[in-house]
C-alpha positions as CSV (number, residue, x, y, z in Angstrom):
1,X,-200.4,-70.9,-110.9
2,X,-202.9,-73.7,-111.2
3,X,-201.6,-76.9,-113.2
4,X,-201.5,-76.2,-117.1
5,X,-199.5,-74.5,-120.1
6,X,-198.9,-71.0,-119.7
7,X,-197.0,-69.1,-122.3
8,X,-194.1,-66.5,-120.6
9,X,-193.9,-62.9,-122.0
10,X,-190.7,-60.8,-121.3
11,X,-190.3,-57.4,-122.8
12,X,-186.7,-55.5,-121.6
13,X,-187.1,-51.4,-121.2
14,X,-183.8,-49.4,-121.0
15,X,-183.4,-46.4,-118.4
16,X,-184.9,-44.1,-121.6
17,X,-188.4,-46.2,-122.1
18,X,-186.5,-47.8,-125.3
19,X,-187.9,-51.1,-124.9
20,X,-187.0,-54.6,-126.5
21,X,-189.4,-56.7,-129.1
22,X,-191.1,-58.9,-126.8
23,X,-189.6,-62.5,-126.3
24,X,-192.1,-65.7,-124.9
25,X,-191.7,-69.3,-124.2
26,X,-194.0,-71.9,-123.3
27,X,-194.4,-73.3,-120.0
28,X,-196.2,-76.6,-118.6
29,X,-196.8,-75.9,-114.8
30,X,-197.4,-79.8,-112.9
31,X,-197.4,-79.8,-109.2
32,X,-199.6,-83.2,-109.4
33,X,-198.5,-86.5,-108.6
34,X,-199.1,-88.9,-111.1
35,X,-201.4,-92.0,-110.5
36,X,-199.1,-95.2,-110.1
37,X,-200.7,-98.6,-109.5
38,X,-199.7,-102.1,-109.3
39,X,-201.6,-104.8,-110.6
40,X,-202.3,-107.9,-107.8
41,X,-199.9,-110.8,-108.6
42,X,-199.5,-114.5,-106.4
43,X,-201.9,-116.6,-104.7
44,X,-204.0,-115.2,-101.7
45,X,-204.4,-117.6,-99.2
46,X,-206.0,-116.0,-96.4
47,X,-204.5,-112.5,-95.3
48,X,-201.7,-112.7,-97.1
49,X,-200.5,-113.1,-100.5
50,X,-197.8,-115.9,-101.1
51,X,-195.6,-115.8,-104.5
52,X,-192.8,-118.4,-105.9
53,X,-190.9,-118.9,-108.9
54,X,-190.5,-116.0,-111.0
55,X,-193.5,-113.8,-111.0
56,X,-194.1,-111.3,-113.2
57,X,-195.1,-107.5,-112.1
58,X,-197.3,-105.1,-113.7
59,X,-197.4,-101.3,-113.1
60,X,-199.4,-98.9,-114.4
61,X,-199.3,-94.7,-114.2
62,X,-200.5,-91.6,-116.0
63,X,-199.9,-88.1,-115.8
64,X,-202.8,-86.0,-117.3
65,X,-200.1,-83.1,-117.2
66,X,-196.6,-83.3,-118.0
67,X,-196.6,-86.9,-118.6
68,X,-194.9,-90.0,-116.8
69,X,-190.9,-89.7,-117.3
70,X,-190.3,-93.1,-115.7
71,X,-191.4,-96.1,-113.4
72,X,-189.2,-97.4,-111.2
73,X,-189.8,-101.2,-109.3
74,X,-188.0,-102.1,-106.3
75,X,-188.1,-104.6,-103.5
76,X,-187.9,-104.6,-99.7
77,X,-185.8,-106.0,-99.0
78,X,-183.5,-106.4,-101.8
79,X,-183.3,-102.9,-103.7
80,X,-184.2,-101.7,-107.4
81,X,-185.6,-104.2,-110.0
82,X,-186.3,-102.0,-112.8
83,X,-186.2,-98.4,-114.2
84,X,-189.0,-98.5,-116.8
85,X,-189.1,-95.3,-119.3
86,X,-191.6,-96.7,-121.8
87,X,-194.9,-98.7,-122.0
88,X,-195.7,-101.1,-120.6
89,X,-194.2,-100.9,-117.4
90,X,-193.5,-104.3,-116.8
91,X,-190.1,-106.6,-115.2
92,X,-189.7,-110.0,-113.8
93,X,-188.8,-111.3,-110.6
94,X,-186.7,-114.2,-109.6
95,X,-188.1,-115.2,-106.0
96,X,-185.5,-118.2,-106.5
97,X,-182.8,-115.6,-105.6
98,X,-183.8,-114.8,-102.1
99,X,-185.0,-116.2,-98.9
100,X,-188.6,-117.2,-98.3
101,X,-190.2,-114.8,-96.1
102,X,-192.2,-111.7,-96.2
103,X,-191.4,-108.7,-99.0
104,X,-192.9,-105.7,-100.2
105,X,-193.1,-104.7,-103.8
106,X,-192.5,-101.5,-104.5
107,X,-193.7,-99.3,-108.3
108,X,-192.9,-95.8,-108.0
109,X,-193.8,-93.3,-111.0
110,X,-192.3,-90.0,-111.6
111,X,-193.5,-87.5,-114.2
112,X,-192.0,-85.0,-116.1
113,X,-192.4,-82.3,-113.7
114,X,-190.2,-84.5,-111.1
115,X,-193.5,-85.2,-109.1
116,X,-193.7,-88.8,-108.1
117,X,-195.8,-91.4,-106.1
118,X,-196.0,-95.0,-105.6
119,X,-198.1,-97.8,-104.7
120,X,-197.2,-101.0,-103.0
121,X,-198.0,-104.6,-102.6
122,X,-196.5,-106.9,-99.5
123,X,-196.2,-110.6,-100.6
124,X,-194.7,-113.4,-99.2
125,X,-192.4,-115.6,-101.1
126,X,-192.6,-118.9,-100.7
127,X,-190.7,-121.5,-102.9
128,X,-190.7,-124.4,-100.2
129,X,-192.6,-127.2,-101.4
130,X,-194.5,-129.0,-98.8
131,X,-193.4,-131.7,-96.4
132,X,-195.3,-134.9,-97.9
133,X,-195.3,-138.4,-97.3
134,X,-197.8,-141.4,-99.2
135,X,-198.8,-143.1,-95.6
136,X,-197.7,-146.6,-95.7
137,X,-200.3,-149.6,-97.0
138,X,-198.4,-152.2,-96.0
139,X,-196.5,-154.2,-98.0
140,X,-199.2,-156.6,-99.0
141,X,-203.3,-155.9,-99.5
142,X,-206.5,-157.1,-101.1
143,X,-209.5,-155.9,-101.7
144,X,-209.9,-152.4,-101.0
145,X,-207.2,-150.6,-99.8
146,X,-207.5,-147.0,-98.8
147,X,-204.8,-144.4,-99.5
148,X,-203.6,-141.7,-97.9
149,X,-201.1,-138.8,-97.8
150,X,-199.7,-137.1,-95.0
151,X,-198.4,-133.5,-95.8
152,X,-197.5,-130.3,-94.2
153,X,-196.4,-126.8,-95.6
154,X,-195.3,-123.6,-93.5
155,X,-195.6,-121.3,-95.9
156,X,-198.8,-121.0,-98.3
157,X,-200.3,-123.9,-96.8
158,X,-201.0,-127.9,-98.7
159,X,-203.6,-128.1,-101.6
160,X,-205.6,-130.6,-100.3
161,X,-207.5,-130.7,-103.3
162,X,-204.8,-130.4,-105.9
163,X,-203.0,-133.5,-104.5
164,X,-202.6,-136.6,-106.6
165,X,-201.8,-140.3,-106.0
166,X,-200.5,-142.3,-108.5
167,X,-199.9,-146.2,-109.0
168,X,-197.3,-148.0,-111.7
169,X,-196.8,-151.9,-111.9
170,X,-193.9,-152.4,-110.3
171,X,-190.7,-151.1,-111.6
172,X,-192.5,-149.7,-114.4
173,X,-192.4,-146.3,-113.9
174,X,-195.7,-146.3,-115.7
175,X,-197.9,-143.4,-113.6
176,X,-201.8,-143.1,-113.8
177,X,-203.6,-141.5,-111.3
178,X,-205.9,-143.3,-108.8
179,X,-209.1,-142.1,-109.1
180,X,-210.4,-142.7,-106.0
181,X,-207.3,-143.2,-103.3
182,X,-209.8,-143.7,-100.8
183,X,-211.6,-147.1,-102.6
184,X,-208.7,-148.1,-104.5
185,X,-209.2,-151.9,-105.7
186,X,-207.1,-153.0,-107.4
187,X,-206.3,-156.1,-109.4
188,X,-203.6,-158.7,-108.0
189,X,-200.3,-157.7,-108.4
190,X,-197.5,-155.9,-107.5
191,X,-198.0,-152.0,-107.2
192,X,-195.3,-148.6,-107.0
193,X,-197.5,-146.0,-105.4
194,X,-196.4,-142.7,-105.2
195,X,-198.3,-138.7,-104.2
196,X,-197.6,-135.8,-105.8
197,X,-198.7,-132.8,-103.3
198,X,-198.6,-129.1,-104.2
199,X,-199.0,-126.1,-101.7
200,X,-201.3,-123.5,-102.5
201,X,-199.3,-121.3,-105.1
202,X,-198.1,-124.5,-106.5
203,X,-194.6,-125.4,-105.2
204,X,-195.0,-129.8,-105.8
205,X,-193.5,-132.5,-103.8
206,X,-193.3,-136.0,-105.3
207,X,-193.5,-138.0,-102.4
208,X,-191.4,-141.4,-101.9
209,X,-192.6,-144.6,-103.5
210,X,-193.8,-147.6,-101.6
211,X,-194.5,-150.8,-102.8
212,X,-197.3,-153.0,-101.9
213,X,-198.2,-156.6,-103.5
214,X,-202.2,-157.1,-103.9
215,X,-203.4,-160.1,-103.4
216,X,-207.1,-161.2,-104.0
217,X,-207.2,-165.1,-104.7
218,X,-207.0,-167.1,-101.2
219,X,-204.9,-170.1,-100.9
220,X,-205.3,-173.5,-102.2
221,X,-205.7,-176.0,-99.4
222,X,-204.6,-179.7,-99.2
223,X,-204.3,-182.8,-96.4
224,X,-203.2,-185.7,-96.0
225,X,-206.5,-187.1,-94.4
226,X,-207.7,-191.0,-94.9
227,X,-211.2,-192.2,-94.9
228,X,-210.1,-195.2,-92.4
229,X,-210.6,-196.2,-89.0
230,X,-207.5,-196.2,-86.8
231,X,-206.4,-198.2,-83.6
232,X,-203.2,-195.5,-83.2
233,X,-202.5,-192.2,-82.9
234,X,-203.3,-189.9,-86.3
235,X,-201.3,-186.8,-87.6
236,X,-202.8,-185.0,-90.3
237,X,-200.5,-182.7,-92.5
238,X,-202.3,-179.7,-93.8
239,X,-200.9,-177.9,-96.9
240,X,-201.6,-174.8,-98.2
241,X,-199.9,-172.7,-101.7
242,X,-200.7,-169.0,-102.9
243,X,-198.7,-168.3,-106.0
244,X,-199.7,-164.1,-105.2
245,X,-198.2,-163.2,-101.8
246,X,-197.3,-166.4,-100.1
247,X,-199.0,-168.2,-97.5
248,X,-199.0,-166.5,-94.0
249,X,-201.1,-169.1,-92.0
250,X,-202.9,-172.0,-91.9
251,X,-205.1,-172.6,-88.7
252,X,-207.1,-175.4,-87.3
253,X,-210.0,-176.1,-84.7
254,X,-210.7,-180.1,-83.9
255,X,-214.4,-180.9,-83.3
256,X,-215.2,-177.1,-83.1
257,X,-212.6,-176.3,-80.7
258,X,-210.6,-172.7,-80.3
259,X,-208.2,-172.0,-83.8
260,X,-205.0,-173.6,-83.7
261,X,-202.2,-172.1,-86.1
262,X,-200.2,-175.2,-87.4
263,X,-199.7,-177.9,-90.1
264,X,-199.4,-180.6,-88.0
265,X,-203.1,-182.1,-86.0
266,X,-202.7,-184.5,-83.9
267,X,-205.4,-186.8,-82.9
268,X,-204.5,-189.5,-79.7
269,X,-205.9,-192.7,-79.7
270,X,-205.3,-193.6,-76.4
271,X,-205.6,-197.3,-75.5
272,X,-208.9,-196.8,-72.6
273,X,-210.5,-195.7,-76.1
274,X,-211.8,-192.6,-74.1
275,X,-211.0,-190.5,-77.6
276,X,-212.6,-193.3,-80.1
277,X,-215.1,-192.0,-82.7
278,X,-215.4,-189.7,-85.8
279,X,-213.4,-186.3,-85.2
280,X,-213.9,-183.7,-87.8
281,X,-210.7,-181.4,-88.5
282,X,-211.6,-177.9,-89.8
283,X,-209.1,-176.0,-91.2
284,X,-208.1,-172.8,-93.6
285,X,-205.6,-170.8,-94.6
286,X,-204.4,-167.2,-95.0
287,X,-201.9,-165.6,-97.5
288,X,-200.0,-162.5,-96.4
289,X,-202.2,-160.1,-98.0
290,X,-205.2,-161.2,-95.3
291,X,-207.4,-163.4,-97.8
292,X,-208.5,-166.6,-96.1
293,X,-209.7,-169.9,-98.1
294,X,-213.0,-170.9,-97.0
295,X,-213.0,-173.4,-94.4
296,X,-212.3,-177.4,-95.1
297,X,-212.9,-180.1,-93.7
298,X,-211.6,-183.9,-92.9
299,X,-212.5,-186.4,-90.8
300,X,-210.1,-188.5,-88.5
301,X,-211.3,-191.9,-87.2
302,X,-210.6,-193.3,-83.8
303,X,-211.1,-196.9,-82.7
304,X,-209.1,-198.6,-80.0
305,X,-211.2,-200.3,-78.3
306,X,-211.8,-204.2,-79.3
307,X,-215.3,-205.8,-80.8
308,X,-217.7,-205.3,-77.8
309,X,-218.4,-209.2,-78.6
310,X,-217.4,-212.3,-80.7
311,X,-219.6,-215.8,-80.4
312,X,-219.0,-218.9,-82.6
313,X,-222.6,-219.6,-82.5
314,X,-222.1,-223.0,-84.8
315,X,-220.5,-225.5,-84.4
316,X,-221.7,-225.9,-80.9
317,X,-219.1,-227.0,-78.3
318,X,-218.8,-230.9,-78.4
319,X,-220.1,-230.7,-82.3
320,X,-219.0,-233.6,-84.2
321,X,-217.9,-232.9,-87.9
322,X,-217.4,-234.7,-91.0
323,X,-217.6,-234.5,-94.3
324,X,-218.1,-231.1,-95.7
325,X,-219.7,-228.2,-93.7
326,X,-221.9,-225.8,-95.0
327,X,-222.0,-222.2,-94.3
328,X,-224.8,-223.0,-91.8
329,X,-222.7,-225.0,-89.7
330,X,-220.1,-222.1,-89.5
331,X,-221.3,-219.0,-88.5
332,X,-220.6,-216.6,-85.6
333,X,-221.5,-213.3,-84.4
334,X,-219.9,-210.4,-83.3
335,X,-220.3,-206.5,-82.7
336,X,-218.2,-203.3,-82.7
337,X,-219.8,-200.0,-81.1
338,X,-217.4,-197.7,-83.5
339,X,-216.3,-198.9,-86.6
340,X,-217.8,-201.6,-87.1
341,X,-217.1,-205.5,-88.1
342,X,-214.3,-205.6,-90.8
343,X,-214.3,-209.5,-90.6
344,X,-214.5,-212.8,-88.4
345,X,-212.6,-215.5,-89.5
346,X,-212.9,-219.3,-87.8
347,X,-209.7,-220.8,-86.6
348,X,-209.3,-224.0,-86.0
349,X,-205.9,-225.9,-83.4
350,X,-205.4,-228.9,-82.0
351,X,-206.9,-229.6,-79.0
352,X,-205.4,-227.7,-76.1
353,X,-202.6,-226.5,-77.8
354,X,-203.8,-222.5,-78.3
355,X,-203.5,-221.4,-74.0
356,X,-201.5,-218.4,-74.4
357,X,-201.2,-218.0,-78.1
358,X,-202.6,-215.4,-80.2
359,X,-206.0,-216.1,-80.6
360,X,-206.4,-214.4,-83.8
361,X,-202.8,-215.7,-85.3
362,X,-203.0,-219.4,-84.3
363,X,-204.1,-222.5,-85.6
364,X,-205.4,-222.4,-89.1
365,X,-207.8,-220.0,-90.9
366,X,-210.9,-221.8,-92.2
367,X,-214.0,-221.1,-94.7
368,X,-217.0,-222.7,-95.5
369,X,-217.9,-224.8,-97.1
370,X,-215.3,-226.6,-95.0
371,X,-213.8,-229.9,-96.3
372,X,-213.0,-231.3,-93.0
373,X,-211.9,-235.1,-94.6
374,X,-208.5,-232.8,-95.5
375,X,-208.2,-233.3,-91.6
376,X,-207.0,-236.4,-89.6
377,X,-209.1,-237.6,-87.2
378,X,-209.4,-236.3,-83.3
379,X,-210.6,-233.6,-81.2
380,X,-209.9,-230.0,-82.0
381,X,-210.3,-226.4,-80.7
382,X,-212.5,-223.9,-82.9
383,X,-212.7,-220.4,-82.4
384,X,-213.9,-217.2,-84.2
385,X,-211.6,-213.8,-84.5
386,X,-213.9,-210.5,-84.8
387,X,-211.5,-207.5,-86.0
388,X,-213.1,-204.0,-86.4
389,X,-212.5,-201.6,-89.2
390,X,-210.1,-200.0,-87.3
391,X,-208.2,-203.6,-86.9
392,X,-208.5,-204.2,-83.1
393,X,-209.6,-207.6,-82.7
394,X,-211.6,-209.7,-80.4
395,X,-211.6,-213.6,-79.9
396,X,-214.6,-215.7,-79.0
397,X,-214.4,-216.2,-75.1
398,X,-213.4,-219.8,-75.1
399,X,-212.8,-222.2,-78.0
400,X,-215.4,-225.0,-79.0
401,X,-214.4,-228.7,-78.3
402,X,-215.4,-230.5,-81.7
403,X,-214.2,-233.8,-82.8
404,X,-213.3,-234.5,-86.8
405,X,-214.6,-238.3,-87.1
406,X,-214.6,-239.3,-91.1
407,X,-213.7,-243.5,-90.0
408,X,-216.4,-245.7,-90.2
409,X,-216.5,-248.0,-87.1
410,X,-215.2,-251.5,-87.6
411,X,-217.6,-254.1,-87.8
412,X,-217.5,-257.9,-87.1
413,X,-219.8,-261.0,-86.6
414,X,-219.5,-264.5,-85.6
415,X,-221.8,-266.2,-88.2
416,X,-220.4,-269.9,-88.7
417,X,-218.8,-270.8,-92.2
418,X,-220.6,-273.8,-94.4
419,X,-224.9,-274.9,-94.0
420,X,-225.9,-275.0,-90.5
421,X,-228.9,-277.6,-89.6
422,X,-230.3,-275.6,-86.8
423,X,-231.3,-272.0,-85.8
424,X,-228.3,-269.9,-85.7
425,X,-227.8,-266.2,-84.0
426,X,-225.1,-264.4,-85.7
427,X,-223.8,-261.7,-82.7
428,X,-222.8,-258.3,-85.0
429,X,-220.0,-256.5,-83.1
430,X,-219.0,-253.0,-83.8
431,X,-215.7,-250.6,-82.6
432,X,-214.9,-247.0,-82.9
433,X,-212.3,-245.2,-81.7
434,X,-212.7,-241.9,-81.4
435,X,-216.4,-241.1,-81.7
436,X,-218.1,-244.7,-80.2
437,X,-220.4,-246.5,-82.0
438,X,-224.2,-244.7,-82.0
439,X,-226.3,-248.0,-84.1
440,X,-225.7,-250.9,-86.0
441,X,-227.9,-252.0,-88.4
442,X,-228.7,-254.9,-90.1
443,X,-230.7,-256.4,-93.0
């Protein structure tokens, strides 16, 4: 018979037609299978359908005859999950319990009348979270400082898009997402960084933390540099402090020369004067995060070479003086191609007596106005010393004879004592002894 309810007759008749009261049942006649289903669970990524944790299945199934006796959900591999007799038709699944890899779900339905069918699912389990690491920033930084994450997963496949990096001061364990990993700027400081990566049906890897220190402020710079002219080598000590990250480097060029890294500079003053004049030392430094100062300057001065010329132009050689000279009869002039005049000062010896002495040490210094009564009497050598800025000094070529005379000459005459009757010529006589006698005059 077709599928439906019958009802079943049976009347008994006996060898003599006596026959029985009839006797009838009811029958349900179901040789359809049910409809089974199962609803889609997991992630698809791609052709195949990845699941973790503990999912949970749905089946559905109808019988539009007999009814559904049961539903039965099973695994492969791994065997029977759950024999369902009732609405809804639902049971869990621990994926935690087996091995990653490839499954098939399995909800078979059997009605009342025994028939049964089924309908399947194949899945792929997958509670591996991925293979992550935050790619290293180095420990210090400024600026902006682009992060990154490298990642892999075998099974479902990364998240790019689900991945997340965080930043904490340090030690603070205080997490906030960067908003943009890629153009991170952050303020100066010290930094935990850390990624949190998920594949594709959400298994999450929190990646290990690095540190890194940011620093933005460049160093402070300092010398050591004078503004005076020297006859001798120059070392100039450069400085630098960064209270962030440190100082890395500090690096020099002399008179735009190639960068130097060092402290120390070392300008020669050889004594040929080849390296005299105004050097300019430009420096900087860098602190380990990469941030330079801007560049500084100082100047090192180099004179060795002597006053290109010193004259006594007054007193003239032979002068003599007395009394007190004026600044008009002392006066010399001298020259100095680098630094320039610091001073000339007139000195002043005995006669002879200077030969191989210092020239700008010997005798005695003098000034005017110049009191030369404070002398004694005689022949002496005068001589200028020129010294330069830079203290190299330069005698005038040969020292002036000039005699101090501040005696009078003796004077005498013959003119007879008592009244004298006749014409009389008085003869006037005069000495000196050191300068001669230029006039004698009378009245």
């Amino acid at each position: 018979p077709t599928d439906g309810s019958y009802a079943l007759c049976v009347i008994a008749t006996d060898a003599v037609g006596n026959q029985s009261a009839p006797a009838s049942t009811g029958v349900v006649v179901d040789q359809t299978k049910p409809a089974v289903g199962l609803t889609a669970f997991g992630t698809t990524v791609g052709a195949d359908t990845y699941v973790h944790g503990t999912p949970t299945l749905h089946a559905t199934a109808s019988d539009a005859t007999a009814g559904i006796g049961s539903v039965d959900l099973a695994v492969t591999p791994g065997g029977s999950l759950a024999h369902l007799t009732t609405v809804p038709y639902d049971a869990s699944w621990d994926t935690t319990a087996v091995a990653d890899g490839a499954y098939t779900v399995t909800a078979t339905g059997t009605d009342k009348a025994a028939n049964s069918d089924s309908a399947s699912r194949a899945v792929v389990v997958d509670n591996t979270a991925p293979t992550a690491s935050l790619d290293d920033p180095g420990a210090f930084g400024h600026g902006t400082i682009p992060l990154g994450v490298t990642a892999s997963d075998t099974g479902a496949g990364v998240d790019a898009a689900a991945t997340v990096i965080q930043s904490s001061p340090q030690g603070a364990g205080t997490w906030t997402a960067v908003a943009s990993p890629t153009t991170w700027t952050p303020a100066d400081g010290a930094y935990d960084l850390r990624a949190l990566v998920s594949d594709n049906v959400g298994n999450q890897t929190v990646t290990a933390s690095r540190t890194i220190l940011v620093d933005n402020t460049a160093p402070v710079v300092t010398d050591d540099a004078d503004t005076s002219w020297h006859l001798s080598d120059v070392t100039v000590h450069l400085g630098a402090t960064d209270a962030e990250s440190g100082v890395d480097t500090v690096s020099y060029k002399v008179d735009g020369g190639s960068w130097t890294t060092g402290t120390s500079v070392a300008v020669p003053a050889p004594a040929d004067g080849s390296n005299d004049g105004d050097h300019t030392i430009t420096y900087h430094a860098t602190n380990r995060a990469g941030v330079s100062s801007t560049d500084a300057t100082v100047h090192v001065k180099i004179d060795h070479t002597p006053p290109a010329s010193a004259t006594l132009d007054h007193p003239v050689a032979g002068s003599v003086l007395r009394g007190t000279l004026p600044g008009t009869n002392l006066d010399a002039t001298a020259s100095d191609a680098s630094s320039g005049i610091a001073s000339t000062t007139f000195r002043l010896a005995a006669a002879n007596t200077l030969q191989a002495n210092p020239c700008n040490a010997f005798g005695s210094p003098i000034t005017a106005p110049f009191d030369t009564t404070t002398l004694a009497d005689g022949h002496y050598d005068l001589w200028v010393a020129a010294t330069d800025q830079a203290g190299n000094g330069r005698c005038s070529v040969l020292p002036h004879d000039v005699v101090v005379d501040n005696t009078a000459p003796v004077t005498t005459d013959n003119a007879p004592a008592g009244a004298q009757n006749h014409d009389v010529t008085v003869t006037l006589a005069a000495t000196d002894n050191l300068t001669g006698v230029a006039s004698t005059e009378y009245s």
